[in-house]
C-alpha positions, 0 to 999 in steps of 0.5 A: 683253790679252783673256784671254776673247776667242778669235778667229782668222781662217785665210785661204787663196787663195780661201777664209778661215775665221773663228771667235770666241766673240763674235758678229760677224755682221752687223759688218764687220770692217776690223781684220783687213786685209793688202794684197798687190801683183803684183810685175810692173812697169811702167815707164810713168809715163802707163801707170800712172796709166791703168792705176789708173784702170781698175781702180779703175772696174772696182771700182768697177762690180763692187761694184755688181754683187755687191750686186745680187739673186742675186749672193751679194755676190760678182762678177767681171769685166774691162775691156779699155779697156787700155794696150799693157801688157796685154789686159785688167784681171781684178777680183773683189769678194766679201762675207762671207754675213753682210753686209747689202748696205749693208755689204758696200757700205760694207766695198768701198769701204774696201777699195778705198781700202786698196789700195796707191796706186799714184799719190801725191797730186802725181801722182808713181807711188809703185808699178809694180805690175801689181796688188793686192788687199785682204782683210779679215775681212769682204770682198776686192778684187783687180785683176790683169792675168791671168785668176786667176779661172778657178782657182776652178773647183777649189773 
């Protein structure tokens, strides 16, 4: 393939490491990309499609914050504007440094599109899943309806 190309990308829980011997700073990196889903489920039609709508605005309004002054590309919150199925909806957008503000925008918002549809184009519910994320090289998405942000504490 590419036997003068050296890259790899190491990513743990809240942390990932890149390295390559060809200059990426300042490019977002969408190649490198997986999607994980919370295997809670739901069981409500109408509660689902509720419940991606909300996450998707919290998102939405997240990735607005990390790109705003002193954020350092990065922002957390939730929403309560819930079903009965929970209390709230945790989010969490993060940047890699080297992003400009527009590509850390940019790179956001295509995250969000990769995260795994819940609802298909007719309306049907595809997935019941209770939140997802989407990482790649150079930024991540999560929604969750638990507080998995107060683990960041212990880095």
């Amino acid at each position: 393939m590419c036997p003068n190309y050296k890259a790899a990308i190491y990513w743990r829980e809240y942390c990932n490491v890149k390295y390559s011997n060809v200059d990426f700073f300042g490019y977002i990196d969408t190649d490198n990309m997986f999607n994980m889903v919370n295997t809670t489920n739901v069981s409500n039609t109408t509660t689902m499609k509720s419940l991606t709508s909300v996450a998707l605005g919290l998102l939405s309004n997240l990735s607005k914050n990390a790109i705003a002054d002193n954020n350092h590309m990065f922002a957390t919150g939730n929403s309560s504007e819930v079903p009965q199925e929970s209390d709230f909806i945790r989010g969490m957008v993060q940047c890699s440094g080297d992003l400009s503000k527009h590509s850390c925008s940019g790179c956001l918002d295509y995250a969000m599109k990769q995260l795994p549809n819940n609802i298909s184009e007719d309306g049907d519910v595809q997935l019941y899943s209770l939140g997802a994320r989407t990482v790649t090289g150079s930024c991540n998405v999560r929604y969750e309806f638990y507080d998995f942000n107060n683990t960041f504490e212990r880095y």
